[in-house]
C-alpha positions as CSV (number, residue, x, y, z in Angstrom):
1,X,91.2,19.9,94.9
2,X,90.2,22.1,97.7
3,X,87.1,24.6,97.0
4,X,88.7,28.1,98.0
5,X,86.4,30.0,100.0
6,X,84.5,32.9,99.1
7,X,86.6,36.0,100.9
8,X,89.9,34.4,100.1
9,X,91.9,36.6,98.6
10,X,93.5,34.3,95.8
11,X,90.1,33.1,94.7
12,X,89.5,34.0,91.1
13,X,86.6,36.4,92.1
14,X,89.1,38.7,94.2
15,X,91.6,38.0,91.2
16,X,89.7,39.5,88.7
17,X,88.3,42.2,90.8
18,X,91.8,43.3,91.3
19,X,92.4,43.1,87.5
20,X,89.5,45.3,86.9
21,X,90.3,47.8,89.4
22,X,93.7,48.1,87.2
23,X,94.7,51.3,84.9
24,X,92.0,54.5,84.5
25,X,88.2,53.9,84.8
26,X,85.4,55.3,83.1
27,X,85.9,59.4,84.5
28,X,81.3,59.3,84.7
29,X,82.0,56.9,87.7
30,X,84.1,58.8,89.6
31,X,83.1,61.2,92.8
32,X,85.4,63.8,92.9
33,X,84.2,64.8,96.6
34,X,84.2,61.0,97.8
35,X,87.2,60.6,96.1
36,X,86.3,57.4,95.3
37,X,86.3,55.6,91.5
38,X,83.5,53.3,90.7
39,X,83.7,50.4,88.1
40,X,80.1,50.7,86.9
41,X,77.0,52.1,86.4
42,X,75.6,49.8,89.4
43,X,78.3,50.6,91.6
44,X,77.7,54.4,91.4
45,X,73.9,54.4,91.7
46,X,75.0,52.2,95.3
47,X,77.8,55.0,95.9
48,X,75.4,58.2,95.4
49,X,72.5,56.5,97.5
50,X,75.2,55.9,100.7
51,X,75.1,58.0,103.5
52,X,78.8,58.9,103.8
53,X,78.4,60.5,100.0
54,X,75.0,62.1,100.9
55,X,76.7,63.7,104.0
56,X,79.3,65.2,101.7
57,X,76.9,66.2,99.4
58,X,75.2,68.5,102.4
59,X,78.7,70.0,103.2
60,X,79.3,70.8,99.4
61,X,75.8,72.8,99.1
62,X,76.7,75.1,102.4
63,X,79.6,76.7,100.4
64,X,80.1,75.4,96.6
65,X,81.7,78.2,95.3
66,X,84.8,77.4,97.8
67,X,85.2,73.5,96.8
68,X,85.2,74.1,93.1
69,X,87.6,77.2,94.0
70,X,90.1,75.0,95.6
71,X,89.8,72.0,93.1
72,X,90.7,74.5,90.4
73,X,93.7,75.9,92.3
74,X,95.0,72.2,92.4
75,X,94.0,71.5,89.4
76,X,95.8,74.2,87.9
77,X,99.2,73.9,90.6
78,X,99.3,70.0,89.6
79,X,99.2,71.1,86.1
80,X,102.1,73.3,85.8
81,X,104.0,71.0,88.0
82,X,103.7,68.1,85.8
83,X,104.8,70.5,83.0
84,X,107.4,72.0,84.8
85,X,109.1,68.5,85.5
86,X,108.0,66.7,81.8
87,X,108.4,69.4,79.5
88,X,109.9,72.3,80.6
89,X,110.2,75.4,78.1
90,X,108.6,72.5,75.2
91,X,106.0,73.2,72.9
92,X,103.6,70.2,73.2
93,X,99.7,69.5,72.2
94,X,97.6,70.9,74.9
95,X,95.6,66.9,74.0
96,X,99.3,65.4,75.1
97,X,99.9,67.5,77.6
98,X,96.0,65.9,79.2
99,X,96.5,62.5,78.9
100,X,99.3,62.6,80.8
101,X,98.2,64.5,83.2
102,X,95.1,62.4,83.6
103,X,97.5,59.2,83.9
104,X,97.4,59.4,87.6
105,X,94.8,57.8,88.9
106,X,94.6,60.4,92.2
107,X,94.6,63.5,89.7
108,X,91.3,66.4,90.3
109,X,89.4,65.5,87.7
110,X,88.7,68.9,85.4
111,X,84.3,68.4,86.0
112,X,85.2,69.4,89.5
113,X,86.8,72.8,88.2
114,X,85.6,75.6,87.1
115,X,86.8,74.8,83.5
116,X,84.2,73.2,81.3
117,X,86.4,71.7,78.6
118,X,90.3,71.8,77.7
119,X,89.6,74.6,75.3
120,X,88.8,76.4,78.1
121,X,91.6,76.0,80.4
122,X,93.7,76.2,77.8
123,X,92.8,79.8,77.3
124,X,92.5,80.7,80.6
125,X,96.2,79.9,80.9
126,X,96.8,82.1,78.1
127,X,94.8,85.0,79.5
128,X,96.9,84.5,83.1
129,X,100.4,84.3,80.9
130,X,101.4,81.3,82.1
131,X,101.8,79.9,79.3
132,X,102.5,80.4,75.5
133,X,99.6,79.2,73.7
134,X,99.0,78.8,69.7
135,X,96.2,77.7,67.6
136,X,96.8,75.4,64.5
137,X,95.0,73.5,62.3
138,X,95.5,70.8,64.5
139,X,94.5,71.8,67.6
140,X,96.1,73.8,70.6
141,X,99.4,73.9,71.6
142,X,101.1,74.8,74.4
143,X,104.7,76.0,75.8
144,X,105.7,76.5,79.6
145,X,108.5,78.8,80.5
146,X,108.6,78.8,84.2
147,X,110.6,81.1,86.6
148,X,111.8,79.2,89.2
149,X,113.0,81.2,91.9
150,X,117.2,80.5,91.3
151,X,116.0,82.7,87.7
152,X,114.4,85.6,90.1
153,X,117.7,85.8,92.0
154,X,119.8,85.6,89.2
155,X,118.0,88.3,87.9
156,X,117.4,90.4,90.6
157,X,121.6,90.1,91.7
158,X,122.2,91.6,87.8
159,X,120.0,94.4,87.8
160,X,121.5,95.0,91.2
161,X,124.5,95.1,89.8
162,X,123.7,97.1,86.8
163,X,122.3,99.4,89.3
164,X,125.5,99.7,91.4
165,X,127.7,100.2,88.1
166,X,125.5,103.6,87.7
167,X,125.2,105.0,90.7
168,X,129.3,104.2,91.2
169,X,129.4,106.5,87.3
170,X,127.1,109.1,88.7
171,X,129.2,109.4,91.7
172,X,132.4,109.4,89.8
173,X,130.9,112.7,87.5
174,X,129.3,114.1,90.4
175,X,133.2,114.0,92.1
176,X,134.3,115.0,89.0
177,X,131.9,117.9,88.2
178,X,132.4,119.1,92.5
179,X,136.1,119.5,91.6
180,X,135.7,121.3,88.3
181,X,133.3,124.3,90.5
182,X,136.2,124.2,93.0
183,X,139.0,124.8,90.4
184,X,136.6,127.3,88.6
185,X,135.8,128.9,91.2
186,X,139.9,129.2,93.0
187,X,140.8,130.1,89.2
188,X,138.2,133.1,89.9
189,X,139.5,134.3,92.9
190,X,142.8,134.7,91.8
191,X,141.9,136.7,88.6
192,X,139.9,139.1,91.3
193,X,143.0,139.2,93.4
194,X,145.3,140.3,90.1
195,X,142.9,142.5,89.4
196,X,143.2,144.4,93.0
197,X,147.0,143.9,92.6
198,X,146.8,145.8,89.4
199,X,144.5,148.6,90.6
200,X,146.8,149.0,94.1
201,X,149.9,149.3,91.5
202,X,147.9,152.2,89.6
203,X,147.0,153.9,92.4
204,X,151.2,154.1,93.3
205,X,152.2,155.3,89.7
206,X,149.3,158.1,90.3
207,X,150.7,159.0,93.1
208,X,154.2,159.5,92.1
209,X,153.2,161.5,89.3
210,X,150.8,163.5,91.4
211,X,154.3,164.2,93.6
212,X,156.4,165.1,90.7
213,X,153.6,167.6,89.7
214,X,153.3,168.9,92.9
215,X,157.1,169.4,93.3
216,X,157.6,171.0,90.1
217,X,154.7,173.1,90.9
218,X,156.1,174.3,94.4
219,X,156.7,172.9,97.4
220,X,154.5,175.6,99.7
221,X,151.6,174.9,97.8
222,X,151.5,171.4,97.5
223,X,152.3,171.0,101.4
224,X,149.6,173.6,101.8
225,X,147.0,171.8,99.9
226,X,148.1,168.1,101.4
227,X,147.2,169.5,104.7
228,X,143.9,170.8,103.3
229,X,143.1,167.7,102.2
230,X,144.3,165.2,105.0
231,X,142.1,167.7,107.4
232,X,139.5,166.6,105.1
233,X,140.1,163.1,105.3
234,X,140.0,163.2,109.1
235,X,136.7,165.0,109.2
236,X,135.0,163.4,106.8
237,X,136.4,159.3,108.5
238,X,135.3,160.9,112.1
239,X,132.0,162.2,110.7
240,X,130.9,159.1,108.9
241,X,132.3,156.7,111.4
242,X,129.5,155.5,112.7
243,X,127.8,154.8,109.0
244,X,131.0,153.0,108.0
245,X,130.1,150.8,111.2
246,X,126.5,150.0,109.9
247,X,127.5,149.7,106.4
248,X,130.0,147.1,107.7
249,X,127.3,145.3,110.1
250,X,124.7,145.2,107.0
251,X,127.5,143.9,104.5
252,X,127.7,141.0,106.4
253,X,124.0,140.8,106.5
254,X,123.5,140.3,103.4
255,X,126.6,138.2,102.7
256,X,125.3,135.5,105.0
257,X,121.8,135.8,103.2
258,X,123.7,135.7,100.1
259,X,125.4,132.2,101.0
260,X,122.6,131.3,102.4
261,X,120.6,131.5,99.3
262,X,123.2,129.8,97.1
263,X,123.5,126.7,99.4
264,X,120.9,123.7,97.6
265,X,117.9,123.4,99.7
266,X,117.1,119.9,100.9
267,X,113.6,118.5,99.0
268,X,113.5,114.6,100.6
269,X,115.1,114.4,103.4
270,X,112.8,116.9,105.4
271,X,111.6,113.9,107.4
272,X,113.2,112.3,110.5
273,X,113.6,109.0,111.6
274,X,114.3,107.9,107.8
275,X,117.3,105.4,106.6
276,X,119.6,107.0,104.2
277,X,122.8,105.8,102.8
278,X,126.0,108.0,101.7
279,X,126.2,107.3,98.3
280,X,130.6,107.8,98.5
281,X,130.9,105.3,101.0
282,X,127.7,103.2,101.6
283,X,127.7,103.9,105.3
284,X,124.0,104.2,106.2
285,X,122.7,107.0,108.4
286,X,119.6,107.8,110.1
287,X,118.1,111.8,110.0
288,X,117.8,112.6,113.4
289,X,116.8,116.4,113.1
290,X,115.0,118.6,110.6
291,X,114.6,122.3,110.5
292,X,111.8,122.9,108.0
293,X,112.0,126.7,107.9
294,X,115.4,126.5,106.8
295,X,114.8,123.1,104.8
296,X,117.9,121.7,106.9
297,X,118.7,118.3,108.3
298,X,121.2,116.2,110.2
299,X,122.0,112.6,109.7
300,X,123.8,110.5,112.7
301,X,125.7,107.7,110.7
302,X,125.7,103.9,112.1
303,X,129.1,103.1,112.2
304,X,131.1,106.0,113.5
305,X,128.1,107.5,115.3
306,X,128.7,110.6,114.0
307,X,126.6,113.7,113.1
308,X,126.6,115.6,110.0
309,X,125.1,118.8,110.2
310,X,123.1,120.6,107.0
311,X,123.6,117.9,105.1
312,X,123.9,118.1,101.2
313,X,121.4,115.8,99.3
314,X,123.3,114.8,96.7
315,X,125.6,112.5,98.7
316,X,123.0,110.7,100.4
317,X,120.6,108.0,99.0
318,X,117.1,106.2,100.4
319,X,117.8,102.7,101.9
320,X,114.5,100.4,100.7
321,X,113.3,98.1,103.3
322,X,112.7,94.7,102.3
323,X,109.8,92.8,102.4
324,X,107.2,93.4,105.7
325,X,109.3,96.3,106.6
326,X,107.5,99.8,107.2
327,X,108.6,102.7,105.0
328,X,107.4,106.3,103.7
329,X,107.5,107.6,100.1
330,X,109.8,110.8,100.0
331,X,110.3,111.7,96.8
332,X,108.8,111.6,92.7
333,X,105.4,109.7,93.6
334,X,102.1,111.0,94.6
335,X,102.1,110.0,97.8
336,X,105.0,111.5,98.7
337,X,104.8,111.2,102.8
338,X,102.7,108.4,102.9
339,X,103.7,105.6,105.4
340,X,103.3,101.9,105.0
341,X,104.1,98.2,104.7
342,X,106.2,96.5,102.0
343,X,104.3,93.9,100.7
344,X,106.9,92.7,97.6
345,X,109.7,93.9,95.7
346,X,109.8,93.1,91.8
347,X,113.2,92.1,90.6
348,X,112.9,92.7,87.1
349,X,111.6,96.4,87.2
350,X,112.7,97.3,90.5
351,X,109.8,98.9,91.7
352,X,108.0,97.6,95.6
353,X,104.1,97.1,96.3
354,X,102.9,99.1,99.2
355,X,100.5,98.7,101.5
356,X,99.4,102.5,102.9
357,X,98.3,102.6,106.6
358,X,96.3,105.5,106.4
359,X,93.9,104.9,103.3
360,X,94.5,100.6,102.8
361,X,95.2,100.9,99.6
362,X,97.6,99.5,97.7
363,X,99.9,101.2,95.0
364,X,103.6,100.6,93.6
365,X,106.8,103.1,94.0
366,X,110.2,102.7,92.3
367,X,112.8,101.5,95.4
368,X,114.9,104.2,95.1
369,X,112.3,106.6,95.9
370,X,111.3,104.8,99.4
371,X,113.2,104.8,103.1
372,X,113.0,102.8,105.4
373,X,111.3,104.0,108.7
374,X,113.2,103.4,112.0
């Protein structure tokens, strides 16, 4: 029988090598920045005296703090992904849960992390709610609920919807509650008209008794004093002409001032170049002028391209922009007027992260208090 040389690869050395190198090793002789396993304690003293792991040991003590930062991110993204996949919304032992995470042989080992012990991870991912966690007499377990983003859409498209549903009730009583001031107020001016109708029908039946009086009385006196008194009349419209004139000019005055006053002031959309949406028919609009003084505005819609001058508030809306798109806060916030970026938009309580341009800062708003800049 042929002696098989020493480098063949079927020669019982390279055999059991092989066999050896099988399954998990000992975690104490493994280099998590080599990446590299060792099978004993010789092997790793020959490992940490090499240059290659010295040279990575010089690279690690220029910046530590960002190694072990980015072992425990992936660390902690492998983790949730192997519970995501095994045992999705399942209450397992955190022990369990480990082991077979620690089944694959290229997994960060947790002495590379920031995490001391299991314990300790454990609660961590209880602090961050990522996951349920419970106590018991024997030991810690765990549940994952993810929210996969199909969940977030799904959610998001509902409250959407449940948002639509109200604003289509609030525009439906709004309608509603216009047409009730019209027909109130018609229903008003009718009554005022009966009531001149009834005074112009008095002032005949006064008359004709005044001329049965004055006939029964005599006719030379009562032509005498209906002369006196349309001379009178005549004086006293030439005299006072020119006051009837003013009071006329001033009436009018203060009508307009009147209307003027009763007409609702606008309180958000004092701002131009801001998206707005007509809550009646969704067609979105852009405020193109604003008149401060008189708290006025006009809004040029998209699709017709028409203008609507003095608009009225109440049919018009904010349009949100999405996310990266540049807004202002008009309305119920204290930074009404402030300009910035849209950095995220939360589904579930509908409200968008800001990023101001002026002071840097961060700070949330409810989307229907936010319009889009154009």
């Amino acid at each position: 029988m042929a002696k098989s040389n020493k480098g063949d690869f079927l020669s019982p050395k390279a055999v059991a090598n092989r066999q050896k190198m099988k399954g998990l090793q000992k975690l104490k002789f493994y280099c998590q920045l080599c990446e590299k396993q060792c099978r004993d304690q010789n092997g790793f003293k020959q490992h940490c005296s090499s240059e290659a792991h010295l040279r990575q040991v010089a690279v690690f003590g220029e910046n530590s703090g960002r190694f072990i930062k980015g072992y425990s991110e992936q660390f902690l993204a492998n983790f949730l992904d192997m519970m995501a996949v095994s045992h999705r919304n399942t209450r397992i032992k955190a022990t369990v849960a480990y082991n077979e995470y620690i089944g694959n042989k290229t997994h960060v080992h947790m002495n590379s992390t920031k995490w001391t012990t299991l314990t300790e991870f454990v609660k961590y991912l209880g602090r961050e709610k990522l996951c349920d966690i419970e106590e018991t007499a024997k030991g810690w377990f765990i549940t994952y609920k993810p929210r996969d983003k199909e969940e977030q859409l799904r959610d998001r498209m509902e409250m959407e919807k449940r948002r639509k549903e109200e604003d289509e009730e609030t525009r439906m009583a709004n309608v509603l509650a216009r047409q009730i001031a019209k027909q109130n107020k018609k229903g008003g001016e009718e009554k005022k008209e009966e009531r001149k109708a009834d005074a112009i029908d008095l002032d005949d039946g006064e008359r004709e008794k005044i001329n049965l009086h004055v006939v029964s009385g005599g006719l030379n006196n009562a032509l005498e004093n209906s002369e006196k008194k349309r001379k009178d009349i005549v004086d006293f419209s030439n005299a006072g002409g020119m006051f009837s004139n003013k009071k006329m000019k001033t009436g009018g005055k203060e009508e307009g001032k009147a209307a003027f006053k009763k007409r609702k002031k606008l309180k958000w959309m004092l701002r131009e170049n801001i998206v707005c949406r007509k809550t009646e028919t969704g067609e979105k609009g852009t405020v193109v002028r604003v008149n401060v003084e008189d708290r006025e505005a006009d809004v040029k819609l998209k699709e017709s391209g028409s203008v609507v001058e003095n608009v009225d508030e109440d049919e018009f809306e904010p349009v949100c922009p999405g996310v990266g798109g540049k807004c202002a806060v008009v309305r119920n916030h204290d930074f009404v007027g402030e300009e910035g970026k849209v950095l995220g938009v939360d589904g579930n309580t509908g409200e968008v992260t800001i990023e101001s341009f002026k002071r840097g800062i961060q700070f949330k708003a409810k989307s229907s208090d936010v319009a889009r800049l154009v």
